[in-house]
Residue frames as qw, qx, qy, qz and C-alpha x, y, z in Angstrom:
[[0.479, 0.045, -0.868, 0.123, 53.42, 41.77, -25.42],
 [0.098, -0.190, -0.790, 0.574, 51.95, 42.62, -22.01],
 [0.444, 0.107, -0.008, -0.890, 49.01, 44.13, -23.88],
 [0.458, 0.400, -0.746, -0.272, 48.64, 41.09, -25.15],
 [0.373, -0.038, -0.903, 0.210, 48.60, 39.13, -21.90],
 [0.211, 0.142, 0.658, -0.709, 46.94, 41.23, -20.28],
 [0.679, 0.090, -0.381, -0.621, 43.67, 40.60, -23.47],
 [0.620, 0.133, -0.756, -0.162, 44.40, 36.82, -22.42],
 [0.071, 0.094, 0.729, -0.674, 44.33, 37.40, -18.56],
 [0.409, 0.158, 0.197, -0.877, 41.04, 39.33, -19.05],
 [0.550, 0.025, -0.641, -0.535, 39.53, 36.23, -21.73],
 [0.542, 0.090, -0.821, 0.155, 40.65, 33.72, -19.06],
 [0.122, 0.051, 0.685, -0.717, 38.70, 35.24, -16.19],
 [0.614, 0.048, 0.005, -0.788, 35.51, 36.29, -18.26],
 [0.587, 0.040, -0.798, -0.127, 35.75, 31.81, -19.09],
 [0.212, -0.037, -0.860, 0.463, 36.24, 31.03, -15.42],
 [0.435, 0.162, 0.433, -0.773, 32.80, 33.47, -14.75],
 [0.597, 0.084, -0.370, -0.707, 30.75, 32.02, -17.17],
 [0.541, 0.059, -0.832, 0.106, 31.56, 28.78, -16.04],
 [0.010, -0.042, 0.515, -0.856, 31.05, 29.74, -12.75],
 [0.583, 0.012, 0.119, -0.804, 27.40, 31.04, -13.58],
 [0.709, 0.063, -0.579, -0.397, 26.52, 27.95, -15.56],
 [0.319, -0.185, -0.858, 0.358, 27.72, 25.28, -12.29],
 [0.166, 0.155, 0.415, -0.881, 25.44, 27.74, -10.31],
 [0.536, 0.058, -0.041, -0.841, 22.67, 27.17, -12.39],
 [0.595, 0.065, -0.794, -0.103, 22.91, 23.25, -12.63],
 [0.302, -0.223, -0.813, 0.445, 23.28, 23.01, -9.09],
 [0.274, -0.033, 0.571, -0.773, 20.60, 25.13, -8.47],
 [0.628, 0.102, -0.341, -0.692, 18.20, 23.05, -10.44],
 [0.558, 0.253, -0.759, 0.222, 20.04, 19.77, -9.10],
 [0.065, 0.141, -0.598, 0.786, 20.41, 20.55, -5.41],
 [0.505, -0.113, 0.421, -0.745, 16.51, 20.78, -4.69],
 [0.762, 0.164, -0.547, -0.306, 15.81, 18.06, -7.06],
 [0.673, 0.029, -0.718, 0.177, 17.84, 15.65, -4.81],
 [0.207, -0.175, 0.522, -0.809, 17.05, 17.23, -1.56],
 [0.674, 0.088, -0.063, -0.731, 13.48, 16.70, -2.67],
 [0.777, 0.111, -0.562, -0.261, 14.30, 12.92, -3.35],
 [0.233, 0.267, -0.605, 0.713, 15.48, 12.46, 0.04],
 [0.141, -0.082, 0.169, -0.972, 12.65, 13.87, 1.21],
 [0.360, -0.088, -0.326, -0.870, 10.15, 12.86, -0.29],
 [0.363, -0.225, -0.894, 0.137, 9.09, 9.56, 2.17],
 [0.119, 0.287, 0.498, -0.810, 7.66, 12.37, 4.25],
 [0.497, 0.283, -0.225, -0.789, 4.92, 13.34, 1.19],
 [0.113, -0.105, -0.965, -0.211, 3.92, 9.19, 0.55],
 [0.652, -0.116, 0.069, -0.746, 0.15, 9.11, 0.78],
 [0.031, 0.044, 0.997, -0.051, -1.13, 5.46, 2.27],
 [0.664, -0.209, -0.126, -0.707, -4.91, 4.77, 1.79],
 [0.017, -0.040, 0.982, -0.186, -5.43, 2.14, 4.37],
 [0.699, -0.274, -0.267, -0.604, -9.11, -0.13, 4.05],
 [0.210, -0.097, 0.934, -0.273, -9.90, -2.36, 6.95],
 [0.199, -0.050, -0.856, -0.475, -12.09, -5.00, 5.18],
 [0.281, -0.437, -0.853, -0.051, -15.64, -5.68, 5.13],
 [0.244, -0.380, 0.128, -0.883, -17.94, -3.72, 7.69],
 [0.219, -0.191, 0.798, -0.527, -20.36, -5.16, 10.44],
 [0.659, 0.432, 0.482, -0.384, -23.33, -5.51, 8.04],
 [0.336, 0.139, 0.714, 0.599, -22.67, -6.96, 4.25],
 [0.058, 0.401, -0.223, -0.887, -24.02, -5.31, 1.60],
 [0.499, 0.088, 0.800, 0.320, -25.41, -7.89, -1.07],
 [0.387, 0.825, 0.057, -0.408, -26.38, -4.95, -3.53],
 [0.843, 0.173, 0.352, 0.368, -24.66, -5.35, -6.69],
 [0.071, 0.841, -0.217, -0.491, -22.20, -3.38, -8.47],
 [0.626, 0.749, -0.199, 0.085, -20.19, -3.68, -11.19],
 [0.904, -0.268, 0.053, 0.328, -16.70, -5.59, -10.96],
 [0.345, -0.451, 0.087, 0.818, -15.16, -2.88, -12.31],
 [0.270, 0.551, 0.021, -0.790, -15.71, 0.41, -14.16],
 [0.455, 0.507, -0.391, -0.619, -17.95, -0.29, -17.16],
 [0.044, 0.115, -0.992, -0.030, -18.43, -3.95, -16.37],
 [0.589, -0.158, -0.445, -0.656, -21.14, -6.01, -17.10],
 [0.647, -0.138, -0.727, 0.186, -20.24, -8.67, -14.30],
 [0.457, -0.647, -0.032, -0.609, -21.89, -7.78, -10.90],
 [0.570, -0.209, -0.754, 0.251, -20.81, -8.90, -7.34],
 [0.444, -0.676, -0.534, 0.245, -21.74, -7.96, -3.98],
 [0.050, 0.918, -0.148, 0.365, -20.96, -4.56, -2.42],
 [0.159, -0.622, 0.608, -0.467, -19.56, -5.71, 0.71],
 [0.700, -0.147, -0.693, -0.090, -19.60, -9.75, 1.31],
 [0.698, -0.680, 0.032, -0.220, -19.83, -10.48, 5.32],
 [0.054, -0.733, 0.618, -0.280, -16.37, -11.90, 5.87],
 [0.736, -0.084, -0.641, 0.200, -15.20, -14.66, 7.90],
 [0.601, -0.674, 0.097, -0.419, -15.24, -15.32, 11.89],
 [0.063, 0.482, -0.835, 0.257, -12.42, -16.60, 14.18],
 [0.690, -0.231, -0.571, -0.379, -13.19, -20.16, 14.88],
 [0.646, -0.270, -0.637, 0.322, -12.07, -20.39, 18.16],
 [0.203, -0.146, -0.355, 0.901, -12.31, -16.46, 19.33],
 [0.059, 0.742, 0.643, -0.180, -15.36, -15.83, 17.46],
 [0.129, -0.524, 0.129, 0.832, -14.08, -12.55, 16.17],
 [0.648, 0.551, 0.514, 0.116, -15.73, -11.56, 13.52],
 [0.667, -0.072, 0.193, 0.716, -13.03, -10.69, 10.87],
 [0.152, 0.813, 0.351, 0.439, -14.23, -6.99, 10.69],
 [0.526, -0.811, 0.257, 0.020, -13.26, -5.91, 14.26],
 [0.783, -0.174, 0.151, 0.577, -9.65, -7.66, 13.45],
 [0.472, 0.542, 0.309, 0.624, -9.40, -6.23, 10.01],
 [0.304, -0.936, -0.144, -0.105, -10.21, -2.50, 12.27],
 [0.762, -0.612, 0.029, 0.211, -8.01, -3.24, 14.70],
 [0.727, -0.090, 0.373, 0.570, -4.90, -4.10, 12.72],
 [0.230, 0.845, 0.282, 0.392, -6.16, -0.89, 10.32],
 [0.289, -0.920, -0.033, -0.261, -5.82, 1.38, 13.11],
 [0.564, -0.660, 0.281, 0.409, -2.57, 0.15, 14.51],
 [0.572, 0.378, 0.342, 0.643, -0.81, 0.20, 10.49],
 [0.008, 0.838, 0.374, 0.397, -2.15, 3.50, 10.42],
 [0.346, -0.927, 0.144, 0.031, -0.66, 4.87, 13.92],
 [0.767, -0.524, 0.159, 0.335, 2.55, 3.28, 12.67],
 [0.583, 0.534, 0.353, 0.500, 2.73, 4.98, 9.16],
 [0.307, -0.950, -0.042, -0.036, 2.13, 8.04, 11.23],
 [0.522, -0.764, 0.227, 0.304, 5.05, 8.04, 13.34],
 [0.753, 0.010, 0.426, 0.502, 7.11, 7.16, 10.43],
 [0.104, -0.358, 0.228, 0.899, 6.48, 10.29, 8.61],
 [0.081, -0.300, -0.713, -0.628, 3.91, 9.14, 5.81],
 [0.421, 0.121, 0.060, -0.897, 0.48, 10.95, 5.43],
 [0.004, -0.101, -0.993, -0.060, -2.44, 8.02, 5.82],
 [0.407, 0.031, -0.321, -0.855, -5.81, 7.96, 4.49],
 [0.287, 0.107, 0.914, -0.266, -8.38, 5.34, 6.59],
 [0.250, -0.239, -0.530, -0.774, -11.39, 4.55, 4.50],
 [0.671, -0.545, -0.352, -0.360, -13.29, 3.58, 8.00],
 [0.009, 0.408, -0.655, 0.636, -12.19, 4.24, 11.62],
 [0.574, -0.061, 0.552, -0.602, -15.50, 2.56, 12.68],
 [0.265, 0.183, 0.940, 0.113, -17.24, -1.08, 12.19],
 [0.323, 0.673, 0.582, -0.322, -21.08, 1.09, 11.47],
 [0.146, 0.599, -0.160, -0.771, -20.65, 1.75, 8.04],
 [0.680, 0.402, 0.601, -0.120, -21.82, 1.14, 4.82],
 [0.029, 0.789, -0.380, -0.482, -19.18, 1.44, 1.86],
 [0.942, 0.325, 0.049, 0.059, -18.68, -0.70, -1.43],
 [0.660, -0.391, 0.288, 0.573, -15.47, -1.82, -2.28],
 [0.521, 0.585, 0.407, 0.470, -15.97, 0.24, -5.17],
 [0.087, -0.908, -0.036, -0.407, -16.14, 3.55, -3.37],
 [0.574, -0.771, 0.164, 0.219, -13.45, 2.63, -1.19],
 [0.744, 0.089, 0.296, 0.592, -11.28, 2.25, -4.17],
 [0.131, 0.769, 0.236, 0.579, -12.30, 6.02, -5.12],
 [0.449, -0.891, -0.055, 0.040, -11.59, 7.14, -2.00],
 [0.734, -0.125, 0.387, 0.544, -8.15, 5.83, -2.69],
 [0.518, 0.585, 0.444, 0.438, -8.35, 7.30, -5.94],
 [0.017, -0.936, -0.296, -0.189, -9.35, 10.66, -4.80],
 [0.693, -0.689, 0.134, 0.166, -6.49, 10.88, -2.44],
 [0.572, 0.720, -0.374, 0.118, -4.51, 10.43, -5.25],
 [0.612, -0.723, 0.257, -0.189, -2.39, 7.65, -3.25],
 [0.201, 0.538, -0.802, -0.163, 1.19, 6.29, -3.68],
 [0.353, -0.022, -0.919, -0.175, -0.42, 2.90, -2.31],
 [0.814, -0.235, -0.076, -0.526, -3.69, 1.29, -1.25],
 [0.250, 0.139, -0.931, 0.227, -3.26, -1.33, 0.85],
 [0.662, -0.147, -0.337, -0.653, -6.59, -3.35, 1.69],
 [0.211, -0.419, 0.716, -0.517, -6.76, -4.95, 5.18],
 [0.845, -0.149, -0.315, -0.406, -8.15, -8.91, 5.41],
 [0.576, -0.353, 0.722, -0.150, -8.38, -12.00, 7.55],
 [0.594, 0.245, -0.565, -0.518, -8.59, -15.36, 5.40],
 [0.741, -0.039, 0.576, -0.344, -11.04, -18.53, 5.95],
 [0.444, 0.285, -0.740, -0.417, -10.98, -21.68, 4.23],
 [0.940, -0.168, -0.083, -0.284, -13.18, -25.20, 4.80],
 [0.833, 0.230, -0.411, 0.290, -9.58, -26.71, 5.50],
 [0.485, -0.864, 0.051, -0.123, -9.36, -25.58, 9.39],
 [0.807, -0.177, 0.189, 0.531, -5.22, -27.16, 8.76],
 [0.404, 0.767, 0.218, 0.449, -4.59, -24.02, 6.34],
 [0.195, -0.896, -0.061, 0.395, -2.69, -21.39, 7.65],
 [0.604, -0.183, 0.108, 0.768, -0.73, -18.47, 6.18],
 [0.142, 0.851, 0.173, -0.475, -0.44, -15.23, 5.05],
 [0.535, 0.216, 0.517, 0.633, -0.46, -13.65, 1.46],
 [0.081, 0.453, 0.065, -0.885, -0.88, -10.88, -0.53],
 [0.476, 0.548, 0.675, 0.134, -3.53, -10.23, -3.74],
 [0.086, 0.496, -0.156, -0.850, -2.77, -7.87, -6.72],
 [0.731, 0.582, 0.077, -0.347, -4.20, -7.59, -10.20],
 [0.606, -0.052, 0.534, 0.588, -2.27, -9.34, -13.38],
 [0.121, -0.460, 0.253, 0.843, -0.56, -7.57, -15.71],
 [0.110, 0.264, 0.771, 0.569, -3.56, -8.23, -18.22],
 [0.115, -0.456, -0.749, 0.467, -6.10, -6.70, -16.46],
 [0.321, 0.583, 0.514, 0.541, -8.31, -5.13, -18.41],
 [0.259, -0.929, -0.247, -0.094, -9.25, -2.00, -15.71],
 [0.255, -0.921, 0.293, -0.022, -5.82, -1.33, -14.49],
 [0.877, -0.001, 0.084, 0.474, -2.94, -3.53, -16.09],
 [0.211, 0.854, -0.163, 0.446, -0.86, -0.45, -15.98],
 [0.313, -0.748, 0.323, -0.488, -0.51, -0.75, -12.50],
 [0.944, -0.087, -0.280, -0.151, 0.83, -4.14, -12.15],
 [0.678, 0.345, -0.410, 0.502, 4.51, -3.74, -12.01],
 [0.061, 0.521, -0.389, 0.758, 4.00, -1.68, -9.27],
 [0.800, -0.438, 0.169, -0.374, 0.93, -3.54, -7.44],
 [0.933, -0.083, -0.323, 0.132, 3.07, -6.79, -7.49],
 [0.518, 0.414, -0.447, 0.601, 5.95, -5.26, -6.28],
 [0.298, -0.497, 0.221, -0.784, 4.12, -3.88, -3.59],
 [0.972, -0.180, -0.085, -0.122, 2.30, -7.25, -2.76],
 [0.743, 0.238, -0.516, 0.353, 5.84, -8.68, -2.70],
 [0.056, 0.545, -0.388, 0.741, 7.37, -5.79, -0.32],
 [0.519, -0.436, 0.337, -0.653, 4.42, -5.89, 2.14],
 [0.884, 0.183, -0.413, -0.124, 4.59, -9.72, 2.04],
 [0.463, 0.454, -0.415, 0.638, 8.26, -9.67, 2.63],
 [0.080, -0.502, 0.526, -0.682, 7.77, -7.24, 5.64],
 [0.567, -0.385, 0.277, -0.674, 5.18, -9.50, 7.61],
 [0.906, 0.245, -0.331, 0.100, 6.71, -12.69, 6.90],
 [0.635, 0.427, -0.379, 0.521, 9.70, -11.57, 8.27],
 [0.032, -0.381, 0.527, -0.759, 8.83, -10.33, 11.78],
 [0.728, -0.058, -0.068, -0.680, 6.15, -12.83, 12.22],
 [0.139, -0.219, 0.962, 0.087, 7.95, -15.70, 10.97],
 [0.709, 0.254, 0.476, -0.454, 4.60, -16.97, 9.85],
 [0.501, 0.032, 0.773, 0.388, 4.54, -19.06, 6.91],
 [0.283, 0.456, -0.225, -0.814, 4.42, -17.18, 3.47],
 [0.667, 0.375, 0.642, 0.041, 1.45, -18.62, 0.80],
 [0.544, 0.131, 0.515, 0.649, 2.01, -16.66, -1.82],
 [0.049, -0.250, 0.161, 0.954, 1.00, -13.54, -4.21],
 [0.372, 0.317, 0.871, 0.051, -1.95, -14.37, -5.67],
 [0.088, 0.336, -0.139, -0.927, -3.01, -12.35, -8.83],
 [0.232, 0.608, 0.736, -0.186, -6.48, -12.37, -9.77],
 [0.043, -0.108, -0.112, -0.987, -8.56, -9.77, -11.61],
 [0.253, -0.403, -0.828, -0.296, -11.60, -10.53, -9.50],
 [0.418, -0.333, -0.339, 0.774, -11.48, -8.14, -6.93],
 [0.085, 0.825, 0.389, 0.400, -13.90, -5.24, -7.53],
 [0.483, -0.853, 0.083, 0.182, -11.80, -3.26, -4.59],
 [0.538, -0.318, 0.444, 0.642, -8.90, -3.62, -7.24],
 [0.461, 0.259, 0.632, 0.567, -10.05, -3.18, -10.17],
 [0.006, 0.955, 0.295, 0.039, -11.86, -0.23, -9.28],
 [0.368, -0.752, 0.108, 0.536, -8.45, 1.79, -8.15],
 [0.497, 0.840, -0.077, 0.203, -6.36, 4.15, -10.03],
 [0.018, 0.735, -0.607, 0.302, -3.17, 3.84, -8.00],
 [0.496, 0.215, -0.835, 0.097, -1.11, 0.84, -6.61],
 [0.748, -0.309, 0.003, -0.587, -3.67, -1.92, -4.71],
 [0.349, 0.159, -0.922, 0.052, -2.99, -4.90, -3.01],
 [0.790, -0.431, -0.173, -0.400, -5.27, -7.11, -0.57],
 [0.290, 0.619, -0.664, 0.304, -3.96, -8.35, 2.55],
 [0.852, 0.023, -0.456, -0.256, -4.00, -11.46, 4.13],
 [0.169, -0.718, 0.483, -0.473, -2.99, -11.64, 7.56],
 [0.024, -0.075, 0.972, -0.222, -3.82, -15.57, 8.33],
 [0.392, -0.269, -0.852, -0.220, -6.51, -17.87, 8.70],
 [0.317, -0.279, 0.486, -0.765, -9.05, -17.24, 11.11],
 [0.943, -0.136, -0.073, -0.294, -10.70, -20.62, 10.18],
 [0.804, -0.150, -0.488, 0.304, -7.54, -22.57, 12.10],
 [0.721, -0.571, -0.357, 0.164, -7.27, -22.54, 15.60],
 [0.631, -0.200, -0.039, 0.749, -3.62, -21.95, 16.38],
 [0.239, 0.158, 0.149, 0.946, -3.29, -18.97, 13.74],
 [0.172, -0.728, -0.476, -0.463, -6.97, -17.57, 14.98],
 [0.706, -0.569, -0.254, 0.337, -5.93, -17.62, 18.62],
 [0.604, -0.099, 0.079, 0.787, -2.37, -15.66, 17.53],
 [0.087, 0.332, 0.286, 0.895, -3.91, -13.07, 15.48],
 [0.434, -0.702, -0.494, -0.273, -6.31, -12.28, 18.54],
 [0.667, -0.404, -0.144, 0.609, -2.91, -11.01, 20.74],
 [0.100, -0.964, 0.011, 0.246, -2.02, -7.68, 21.18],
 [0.482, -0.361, 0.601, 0.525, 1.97, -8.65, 20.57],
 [0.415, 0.142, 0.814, 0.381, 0.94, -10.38, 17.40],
 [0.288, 0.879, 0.358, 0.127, -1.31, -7.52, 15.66],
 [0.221, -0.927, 0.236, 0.189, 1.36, -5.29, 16.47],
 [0.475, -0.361, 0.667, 0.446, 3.56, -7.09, 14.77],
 [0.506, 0.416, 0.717, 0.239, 1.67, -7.59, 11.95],
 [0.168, 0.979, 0.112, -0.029, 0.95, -3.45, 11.46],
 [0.393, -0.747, 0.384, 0.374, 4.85, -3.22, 11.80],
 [0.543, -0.169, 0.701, 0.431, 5.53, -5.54, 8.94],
 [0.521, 0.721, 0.432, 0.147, 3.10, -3.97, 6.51],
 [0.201, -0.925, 0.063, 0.316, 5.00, -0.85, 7.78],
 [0.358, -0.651, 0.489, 0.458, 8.22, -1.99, 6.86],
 [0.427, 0.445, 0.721, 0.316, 7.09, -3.73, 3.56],
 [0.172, 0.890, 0.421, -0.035, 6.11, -0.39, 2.74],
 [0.296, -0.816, 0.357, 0.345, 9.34, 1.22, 3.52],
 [0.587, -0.087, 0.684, 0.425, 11.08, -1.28, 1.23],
 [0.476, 0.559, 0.596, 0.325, 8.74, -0.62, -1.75],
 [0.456, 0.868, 0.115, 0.159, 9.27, 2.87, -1.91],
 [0.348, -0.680, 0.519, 0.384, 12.88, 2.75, -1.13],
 [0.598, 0.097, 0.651, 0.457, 13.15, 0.70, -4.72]]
């Protein structure tokens, strides 16, 4: 009998080690896994463009890879009607503060131009993107319209048909939404809307999630004046910020 128990002591420990080993090996596969997910906001790659450049292009490229339709490299932009800014120096400006605020936040940020004197298609700034292999592209504008009453601010992804990159819808819209979302909301400016397009040769050229951004009118007064304040760019780089936070917290 106590030979007996002790065969059943000796079964009932060699169970409890095995067990033992096996939790040990779950959690040690487990344990960096979710550390790592935790984590991983620190490893986000942003590719930030600030639109346009000081001299247009009006060379032609391809609208996207392997297209037959042709549009400009770099169109000239639009100009503040009542500061005169011309929406390259904004589009900079607001670049370069997004950019010191992704920093501080922990993400790793990719500028496709730190200066107005260059000469880049929106095709090769989507490859830069590309190259970078980046979680998101985000594509810095001002917007002008012959209606000088117009004002708000939107975002621009591809639709989910898109022949160059409808893969990447679910995620560009969501992104468009997010960064939307964040500069709406500390702005209070009035939101126009998402607007999905596949005309964009600075989208359709990327391999990783694109949007275009739309920061206000610079052809009315009021919203040209606003987006010409220190306060007010600074707010605006904060909300792409946090729009950015949102989307990859989902």
């Amino acid at each position: 009998m106590e030979e007996k128990q002790k065969k059943s002591n000796g079964k009932t420990i060699l169970c409890v080690a095995v067990v033992l080993i096996l939790l040990a090996a779950v959690a040690a596969i487990l344990v960096p896994k979710l550390l790592n997910k935790e984590e991983q906001k620190d490893t986000y790659v942003v590719a930030i463009d600030a639109g346009h450049q000081a001299h247009a292009n009006h060379d032609q490229e391809p609208v996207g890879p392997g297209a037959d339709k042709m549009k400009d490299k770099v169109s000239s932009g639009t100009t503040g009607v009542s500061t005169g800014t011309p929406e390259y120096e904004l589009n900079l400006i607001v670049a370069l503060k997004l950019q010191k605020e992704l920093e501080s936040r922990g993400y790793t940020v990719i500028m496709v131009r730190t200066t107005n004197d260059v000469d880049i298609s929106n095709a090769e700034r989507a490859e830069m993107a590309n190259n970078a292999n980046a979680d998101a592209f985000i594509r810095i504008h001002a917007d002008g319209s012959e209606d000088s009453t117009v004002t708000g601010m939107m975002t621009i992804c591809q639709t989910k048909k898109n022949k160059y990159n409808g893969k990447l819808y679910k995620k560009s819209r969501a992104l468009a939404d997010c960064v939307l979302n964040g500069m709406v909301d500390i702005t209070g400016n009035p939101k126009s809307k998402v607007w999905e397009t596949d005309t964009m040769s600075g989208i359709n050229w990327a391999k990783v999630p694109t949007i275009i951004v739309e920061m206000g009118y610079m052809t009315n007064p009021e919203e040209d004046e606003l987006m010409a304040t220190e306060e007010y760019r600074d707010k605006l780089a904060k909300g792409m910020a946090d729009g950015l936070d949102s989307f990859f917290k989902k």
